[in-house]
RORO-121917 format. One record per residue (C-alpha): residue number from 1; x, y, z. Coordinates in pm, 1 decimal. Each point is the difference from the previous one (the first is absolute). Layout:
! residues N
{NUM; {X; Y; Z}}
...
//
This chain:
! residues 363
{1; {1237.1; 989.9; -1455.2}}
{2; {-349.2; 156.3; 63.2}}
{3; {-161.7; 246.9; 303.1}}
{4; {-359.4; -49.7; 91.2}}
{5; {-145.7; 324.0; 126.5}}
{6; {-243.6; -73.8; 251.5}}
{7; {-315.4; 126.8; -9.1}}
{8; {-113.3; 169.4; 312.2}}
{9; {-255.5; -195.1; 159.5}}
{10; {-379.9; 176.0; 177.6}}
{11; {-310.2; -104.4; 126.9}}
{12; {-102.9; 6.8; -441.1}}
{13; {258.1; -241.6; -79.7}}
{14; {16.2; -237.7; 267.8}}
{15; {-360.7; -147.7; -48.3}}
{16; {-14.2; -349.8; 251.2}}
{17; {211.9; -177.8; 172.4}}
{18; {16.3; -314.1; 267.7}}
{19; {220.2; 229.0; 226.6}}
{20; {-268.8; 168.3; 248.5}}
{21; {40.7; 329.5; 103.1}}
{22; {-285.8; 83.6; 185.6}}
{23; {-436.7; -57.2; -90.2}}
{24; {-7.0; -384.5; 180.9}}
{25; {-269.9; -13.7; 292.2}}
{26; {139.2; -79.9; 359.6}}
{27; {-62.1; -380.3; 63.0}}
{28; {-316.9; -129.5; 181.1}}
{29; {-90.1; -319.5; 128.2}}
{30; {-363.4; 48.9; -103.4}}
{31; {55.7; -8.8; -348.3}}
{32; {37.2; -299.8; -246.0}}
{33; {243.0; 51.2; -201.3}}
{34; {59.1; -119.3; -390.0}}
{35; {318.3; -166.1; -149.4}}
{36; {217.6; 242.4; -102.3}}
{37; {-153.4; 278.1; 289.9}}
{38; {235.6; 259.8; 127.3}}
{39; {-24.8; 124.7; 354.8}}
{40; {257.1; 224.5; 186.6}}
{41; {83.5; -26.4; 411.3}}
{42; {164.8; 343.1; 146.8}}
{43; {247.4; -111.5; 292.0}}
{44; {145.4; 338.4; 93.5}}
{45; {27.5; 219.3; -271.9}}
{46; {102.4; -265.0; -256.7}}
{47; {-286.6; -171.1; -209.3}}
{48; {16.1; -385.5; -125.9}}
{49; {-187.7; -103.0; -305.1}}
{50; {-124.7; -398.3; -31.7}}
{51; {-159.2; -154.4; -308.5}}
{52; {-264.9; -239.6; 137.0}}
{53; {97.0; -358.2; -188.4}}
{54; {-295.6; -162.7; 57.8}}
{55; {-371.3; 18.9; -90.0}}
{56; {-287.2; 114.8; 354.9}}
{57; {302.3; 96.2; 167.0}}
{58; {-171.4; 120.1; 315.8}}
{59; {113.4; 71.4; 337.1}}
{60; {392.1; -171.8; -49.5}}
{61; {227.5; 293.3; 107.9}}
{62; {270.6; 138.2; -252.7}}
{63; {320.7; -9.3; 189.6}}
{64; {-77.6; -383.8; 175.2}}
{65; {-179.4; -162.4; -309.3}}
{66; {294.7; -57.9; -285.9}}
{67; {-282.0; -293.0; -127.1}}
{68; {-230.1; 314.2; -79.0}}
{69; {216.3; 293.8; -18.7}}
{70; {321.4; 91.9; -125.1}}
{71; {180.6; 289.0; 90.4}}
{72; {51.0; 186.2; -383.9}}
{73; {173.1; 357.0; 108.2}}
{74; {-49.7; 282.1; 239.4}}
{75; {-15.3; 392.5; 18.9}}
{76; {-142.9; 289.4; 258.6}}
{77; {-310.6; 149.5; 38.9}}
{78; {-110.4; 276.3; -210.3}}
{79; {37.6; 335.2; 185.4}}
{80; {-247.0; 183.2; 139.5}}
{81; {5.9; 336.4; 157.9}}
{82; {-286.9; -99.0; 298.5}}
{83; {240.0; -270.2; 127.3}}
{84; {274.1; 47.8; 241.3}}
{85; {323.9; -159.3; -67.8}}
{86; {282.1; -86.8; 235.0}}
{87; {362.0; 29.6; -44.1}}
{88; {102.2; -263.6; -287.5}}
{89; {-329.5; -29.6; -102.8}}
{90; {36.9; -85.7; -390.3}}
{91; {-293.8; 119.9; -259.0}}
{92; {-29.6; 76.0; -369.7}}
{93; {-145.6; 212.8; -253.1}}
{94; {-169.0; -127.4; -301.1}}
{95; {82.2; 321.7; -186.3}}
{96; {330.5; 11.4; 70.0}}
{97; {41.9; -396.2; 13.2}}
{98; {274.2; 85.8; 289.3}}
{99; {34.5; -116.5; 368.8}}
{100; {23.6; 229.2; 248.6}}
{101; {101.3; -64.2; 408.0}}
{102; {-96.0; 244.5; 263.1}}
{103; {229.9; 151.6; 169.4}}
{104; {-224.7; 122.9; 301.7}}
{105; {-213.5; -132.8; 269.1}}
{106; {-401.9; 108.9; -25.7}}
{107; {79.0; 82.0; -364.6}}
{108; {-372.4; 71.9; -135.7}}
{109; {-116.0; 232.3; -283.6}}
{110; {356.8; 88.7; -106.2}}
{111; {71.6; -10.6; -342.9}}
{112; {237.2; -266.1; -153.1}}
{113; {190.9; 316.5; -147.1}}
{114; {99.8; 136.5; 336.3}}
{115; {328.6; -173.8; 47.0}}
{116; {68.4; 96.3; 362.9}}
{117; {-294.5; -258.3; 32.9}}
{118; {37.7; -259.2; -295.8}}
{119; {281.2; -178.9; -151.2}}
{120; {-2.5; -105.4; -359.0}}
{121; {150.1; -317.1; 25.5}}
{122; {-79.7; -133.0; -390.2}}
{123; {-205.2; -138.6; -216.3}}
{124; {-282.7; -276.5; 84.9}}
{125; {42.3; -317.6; -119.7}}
{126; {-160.3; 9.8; -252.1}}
{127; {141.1; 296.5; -147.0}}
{128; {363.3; -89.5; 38.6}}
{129; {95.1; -130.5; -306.6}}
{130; {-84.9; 353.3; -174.5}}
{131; {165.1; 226.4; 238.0}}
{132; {281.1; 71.4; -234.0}}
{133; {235.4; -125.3; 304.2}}
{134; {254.0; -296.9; 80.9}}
{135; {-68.7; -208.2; 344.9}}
{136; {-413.9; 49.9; 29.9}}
{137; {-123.4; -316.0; -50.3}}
{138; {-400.5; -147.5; -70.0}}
{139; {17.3; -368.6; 142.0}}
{140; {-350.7; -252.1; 39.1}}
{141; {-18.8; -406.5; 61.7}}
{142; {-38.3; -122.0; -323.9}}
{143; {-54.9; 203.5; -338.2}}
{144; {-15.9; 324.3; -74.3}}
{145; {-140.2; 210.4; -251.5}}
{146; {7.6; 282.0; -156.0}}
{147; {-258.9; 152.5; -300.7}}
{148; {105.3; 334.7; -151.7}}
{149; {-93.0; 227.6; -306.5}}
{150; {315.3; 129.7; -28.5}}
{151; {-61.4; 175.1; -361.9}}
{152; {256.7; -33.6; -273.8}}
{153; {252.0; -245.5; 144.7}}
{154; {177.5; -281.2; -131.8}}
{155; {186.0; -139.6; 268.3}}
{156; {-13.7; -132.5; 345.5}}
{157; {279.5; 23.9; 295.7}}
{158; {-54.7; -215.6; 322.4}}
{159; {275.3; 67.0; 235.6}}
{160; {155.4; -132.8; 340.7}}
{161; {-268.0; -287.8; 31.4}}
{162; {17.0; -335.0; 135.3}}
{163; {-255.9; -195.0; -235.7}}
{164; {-4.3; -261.3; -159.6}}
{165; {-117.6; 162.4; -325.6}}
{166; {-133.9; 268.0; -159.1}}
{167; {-310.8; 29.8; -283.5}}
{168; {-113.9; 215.7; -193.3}}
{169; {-339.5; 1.9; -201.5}}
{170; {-148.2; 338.6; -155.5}}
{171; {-353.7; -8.9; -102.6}}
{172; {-183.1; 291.8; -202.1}}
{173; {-381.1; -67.8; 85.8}}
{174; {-14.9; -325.0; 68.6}}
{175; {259.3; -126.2; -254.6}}
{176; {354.6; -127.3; 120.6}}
{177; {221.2; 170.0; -247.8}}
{178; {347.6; -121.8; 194.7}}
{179; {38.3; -285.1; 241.1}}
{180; {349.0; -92.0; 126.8}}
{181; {138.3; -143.0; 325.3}}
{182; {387.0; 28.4; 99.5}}
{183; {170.0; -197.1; 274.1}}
{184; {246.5; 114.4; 266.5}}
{185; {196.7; -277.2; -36.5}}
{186; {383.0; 13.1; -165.9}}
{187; {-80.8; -260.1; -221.6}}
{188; {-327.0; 244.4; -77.5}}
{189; {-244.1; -300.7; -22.4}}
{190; {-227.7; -168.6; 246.5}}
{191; {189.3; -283.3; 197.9}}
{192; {-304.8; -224.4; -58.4}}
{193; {149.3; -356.9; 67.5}}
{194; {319.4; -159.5; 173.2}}
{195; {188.7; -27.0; -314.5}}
{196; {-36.0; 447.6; 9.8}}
{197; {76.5; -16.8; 367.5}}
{198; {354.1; -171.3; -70.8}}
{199; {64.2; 186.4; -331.2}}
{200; {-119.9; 311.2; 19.6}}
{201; {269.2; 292.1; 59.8}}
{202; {7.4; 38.1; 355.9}}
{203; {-154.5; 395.4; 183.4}}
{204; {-237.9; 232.7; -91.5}}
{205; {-26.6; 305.9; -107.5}}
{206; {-169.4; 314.5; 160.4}}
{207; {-147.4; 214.3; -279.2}}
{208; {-158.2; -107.1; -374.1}}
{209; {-123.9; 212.9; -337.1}}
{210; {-214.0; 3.5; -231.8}}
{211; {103.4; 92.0; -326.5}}
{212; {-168.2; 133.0; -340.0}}
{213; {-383.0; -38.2; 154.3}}
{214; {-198.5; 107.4; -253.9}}
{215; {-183.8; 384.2; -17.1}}
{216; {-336.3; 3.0; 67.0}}
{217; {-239.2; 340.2; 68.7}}
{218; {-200.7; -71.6; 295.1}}
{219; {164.4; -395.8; 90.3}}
{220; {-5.3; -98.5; 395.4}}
{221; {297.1; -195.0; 98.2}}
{222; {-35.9; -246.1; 268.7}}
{223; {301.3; -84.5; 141.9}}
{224; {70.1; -298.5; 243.3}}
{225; {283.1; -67.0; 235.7}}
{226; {11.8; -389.6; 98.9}}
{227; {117.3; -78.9; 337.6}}
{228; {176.2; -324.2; 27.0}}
{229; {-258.8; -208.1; 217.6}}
{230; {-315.2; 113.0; 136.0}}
{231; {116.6; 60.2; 366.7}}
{232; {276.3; 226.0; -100.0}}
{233; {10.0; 374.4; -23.6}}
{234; {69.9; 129.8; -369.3}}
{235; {168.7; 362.6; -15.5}}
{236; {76.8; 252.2; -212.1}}
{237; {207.4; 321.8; 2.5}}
{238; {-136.5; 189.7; -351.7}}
{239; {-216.2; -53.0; -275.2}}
{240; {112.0; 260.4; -320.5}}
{241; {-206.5; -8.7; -333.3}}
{242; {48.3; 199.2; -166.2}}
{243; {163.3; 93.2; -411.2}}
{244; {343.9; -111.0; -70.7}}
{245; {281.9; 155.4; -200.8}}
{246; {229.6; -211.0; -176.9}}
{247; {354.3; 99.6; 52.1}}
{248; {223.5; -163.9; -199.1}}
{249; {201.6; -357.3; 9.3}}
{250; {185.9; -82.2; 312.1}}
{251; {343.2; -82.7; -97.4}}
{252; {184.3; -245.8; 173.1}}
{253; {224.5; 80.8; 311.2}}
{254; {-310.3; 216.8; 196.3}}
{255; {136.1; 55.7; 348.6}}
{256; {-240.0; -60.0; 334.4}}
{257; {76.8; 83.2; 364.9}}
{258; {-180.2; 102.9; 304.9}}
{259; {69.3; 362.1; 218.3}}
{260; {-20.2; -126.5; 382.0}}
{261; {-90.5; 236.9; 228.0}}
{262; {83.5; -201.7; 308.8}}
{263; {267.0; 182.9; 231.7}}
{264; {340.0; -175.1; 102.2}}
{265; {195.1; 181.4; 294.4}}
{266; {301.4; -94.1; 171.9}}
{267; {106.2; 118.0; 335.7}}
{268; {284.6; 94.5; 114.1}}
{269; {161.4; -363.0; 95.3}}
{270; {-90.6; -128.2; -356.3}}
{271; {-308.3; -159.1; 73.1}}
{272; {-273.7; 14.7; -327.0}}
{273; {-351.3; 4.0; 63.1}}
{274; {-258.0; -4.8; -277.7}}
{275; {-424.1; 175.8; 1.3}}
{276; {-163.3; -158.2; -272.8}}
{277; {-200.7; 228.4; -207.0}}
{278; {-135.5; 7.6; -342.0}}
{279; {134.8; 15.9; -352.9}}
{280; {-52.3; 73.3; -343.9}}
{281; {62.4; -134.5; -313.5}}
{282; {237.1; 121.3; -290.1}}
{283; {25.9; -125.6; -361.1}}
{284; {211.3; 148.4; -257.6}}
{285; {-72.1; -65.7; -344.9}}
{286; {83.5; 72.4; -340.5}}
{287; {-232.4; 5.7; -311.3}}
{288; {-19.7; 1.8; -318.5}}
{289; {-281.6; 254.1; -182.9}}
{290; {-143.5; 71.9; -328.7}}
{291; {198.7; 388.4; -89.4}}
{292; {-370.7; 71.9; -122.1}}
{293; {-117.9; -27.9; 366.0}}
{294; {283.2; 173.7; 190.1}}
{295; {-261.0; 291.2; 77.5}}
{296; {-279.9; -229.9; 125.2}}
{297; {220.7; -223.1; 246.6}}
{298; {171.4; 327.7; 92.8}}
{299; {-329.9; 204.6; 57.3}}
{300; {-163.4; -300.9; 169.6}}
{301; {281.4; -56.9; 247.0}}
{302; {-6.8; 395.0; 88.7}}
{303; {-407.0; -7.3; 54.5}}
{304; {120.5; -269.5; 306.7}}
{305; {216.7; 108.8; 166.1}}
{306; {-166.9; 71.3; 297.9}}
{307; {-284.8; -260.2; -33.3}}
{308; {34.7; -330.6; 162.1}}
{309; {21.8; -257.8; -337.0}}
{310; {76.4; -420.7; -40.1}}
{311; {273.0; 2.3; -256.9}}
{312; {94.7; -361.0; -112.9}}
{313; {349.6; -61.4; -214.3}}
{314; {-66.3; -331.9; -85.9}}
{315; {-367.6; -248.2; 76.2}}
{316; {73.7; -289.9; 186.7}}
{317; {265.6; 175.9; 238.9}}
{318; {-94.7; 126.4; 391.1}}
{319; {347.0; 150.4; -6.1}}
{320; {-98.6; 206.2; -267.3}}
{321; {-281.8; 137.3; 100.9}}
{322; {-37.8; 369.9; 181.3}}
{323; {-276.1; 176.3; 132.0}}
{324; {132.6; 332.6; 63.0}}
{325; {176.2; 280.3; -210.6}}
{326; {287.0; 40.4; -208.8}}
{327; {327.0; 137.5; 132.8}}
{328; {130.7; 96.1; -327.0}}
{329; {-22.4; -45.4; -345.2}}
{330; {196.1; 120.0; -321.2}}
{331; {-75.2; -100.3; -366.3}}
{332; {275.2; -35.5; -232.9}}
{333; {-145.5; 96.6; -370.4}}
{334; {143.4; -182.8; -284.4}}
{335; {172.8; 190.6; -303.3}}
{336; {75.6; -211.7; -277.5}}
{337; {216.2; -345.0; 37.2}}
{338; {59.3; -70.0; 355.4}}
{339; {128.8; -287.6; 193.6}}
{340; {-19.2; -87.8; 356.3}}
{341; {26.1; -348.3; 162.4}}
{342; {182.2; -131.4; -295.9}}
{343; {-313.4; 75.3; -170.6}}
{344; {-73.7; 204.7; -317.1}}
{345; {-288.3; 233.3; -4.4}}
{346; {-141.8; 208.2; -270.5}}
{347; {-161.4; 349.8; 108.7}}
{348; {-305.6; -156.9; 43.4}}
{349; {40.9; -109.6; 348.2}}
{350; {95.1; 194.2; 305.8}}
{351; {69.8; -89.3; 365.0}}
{352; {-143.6; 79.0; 342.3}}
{353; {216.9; 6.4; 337.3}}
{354; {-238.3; -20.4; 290.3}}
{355; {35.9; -39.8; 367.2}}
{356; {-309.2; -102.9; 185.4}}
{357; {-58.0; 12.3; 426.9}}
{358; {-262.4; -177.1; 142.9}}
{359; {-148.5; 151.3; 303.1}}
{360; {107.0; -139.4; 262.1}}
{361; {-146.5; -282.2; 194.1}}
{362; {-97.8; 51.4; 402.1}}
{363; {86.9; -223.9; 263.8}}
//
């Protein structure tokens, strides 16, 4: 079992990505656009940004040309205080990398602070997966990526996506130090032929790691997030990188459940109705520790408790894998001979009894 404490992600850390916030120029029929061109059309208050496909793309109009456009993600309009917004009216902040809705008619020079005038109603897309939240999403047609200097970090968390894979390269300078790609399936390969297709273990899976990326002062780490055909919308929920702490071997027998939050009632003639609402994920798990590093795991554990973290009891398992805190935890220390699971155990080797709650998820 390990924990990966994210790194908290700013404007430093987060250097590129293909997810637009705001910076693309309104669309205009007068210009000739270049393959691989952005533009953005505002309908509303809700910009839509389109990568030109072709080369002297002139005069072919985003939203009615799919031959010369295609539609890659959208956001809102960067707020200004000479405008005047309506009620609903959505905008964001590039300093705050939120989204904010107006709550007033004629709402002009008021500061996105007041709150009898502005909502905060989360992050932008392309902030979401570093909000430190469950349920805020980044989506875009086709790939997405991400490049970060996240500092001393060896491993990568990508959470709640619907990709078809995952890779990871780190470069210092211009040097690729780390390259690895990591697929959503089950089977955790690329179904590349027919003989895959009727093979293969059958589902995906919704998050994927990175283990044991090697330490580098200064490396970028360009992350990509596959989306399963070019038409379709990739997603993802959180992006961690961060340090891990090892913490211990997961014994056999680790317990996994969900809390639901959805209400059942039942009236007074028996009758059971059911609101659907969100849950959150338990795993219970025993380990087993070096005695020498009883004060580490237990010091390491403590410095968390309040800070949202991806703790993993065994690679390879979505069921085992939290992002959220721990419940409780207890470490039992080893003194002398002991045995335990029909196992004997010299004093060397402790264990670790640790519950773990994902926050929960939204509907």
């Amino acid at each position: 079992m390990r924990m990966i404490n994210a790194t908290q992600i700013v404007d430093a850390t987060l250097t590129a990505s293909s997810v637009v916030e705001s910076g693309v120029a309104a669309y205009s029929g007068a210009t000739t656009y270049a393959l691989g061109d952005m533009s953005a059309v505002t309908v509303g208050s809700t910009v839509t940004i389109y990568e030109s496909l072709q080369v002297a793309n002139l005069n072919n109009a985003p939203a009615s040309s799919p031959l010369w456009w295609k539609e890659r993600s959208t956001t809102y309009p960067v707020y200004s205080g000479a405008t005047s917004y309506g009620v609903g009216d959505k905008v964001i902040s590039t300093t705050t990398h939120r989204v904010y809705q107006s709550l007033a008619a004629a709402n002009s020079g008021n500061a996105l602070t007041d709150v009898s005038k502005w909502s905060d109603i989360g992050p932008t897309n392309r902030w979401a997966p570093f909000d430190l939240k469950v349920g805020t999403k980044a989506s875009r047609v086709g790939d997405m990526s991400y490049t970060l200097v996240p500092g001393t970090a060896d491993s990568l968390g990508i959470l709640d996506t619907n990709a078809e894979s995952a890779t990871l390269v780190v470069k210092v300078g211009a040097t690729t130090v780390y390259s690895e790609t990591k697929y959503l399936n089950v089977s955790g390969s690329l179904i590349a032929d027919w003989y895959d297709y009727f093979t293969a273990a059958v589902g995906t899976k919704t998050n994927i790691t990175f283990d044991s990326v090697p330490l580098y002062a200064g490396a970028s780490w360009v992350v990509t997030i596959t989306a399963r055909n070019t038409s379709a919308y990739v997603s993802v929920g959180t992006i961690g990188v961060g340090a891990s702490k090892p913490l211990g071997i997961t014994e056999a027998r680790a317990k996994v459940g969900i809390i639901d939050f959805s209400q059942k009632t039942v009236d007074i003639f028996g009758n059971v109705s059911a609101t659907e609402r969100g849950f959150s994920k338990r795993m219970t798990l025993r380990t087993i520790i070096d005695t020498d590093d009883v004060d580490s795991v237990s010091t390491a554990l403590a410095a968390v408790r309040a800070v949202p973290t991806i703790y993993l009891g065994e690679t390879g398992f979505d069921s085992l894998l939290a992002y959220g805190f721990w419940k409780d935890f207890e470490i039992e220390i080893a003194d002398g001979r002991m045995a335990a699971n029909g196992q004997l155990y010299d004093g060397t080797k402790s264990f670790l009894s640790i519950t773990v709650e994902s926050m929960s998820t939204s509907l």
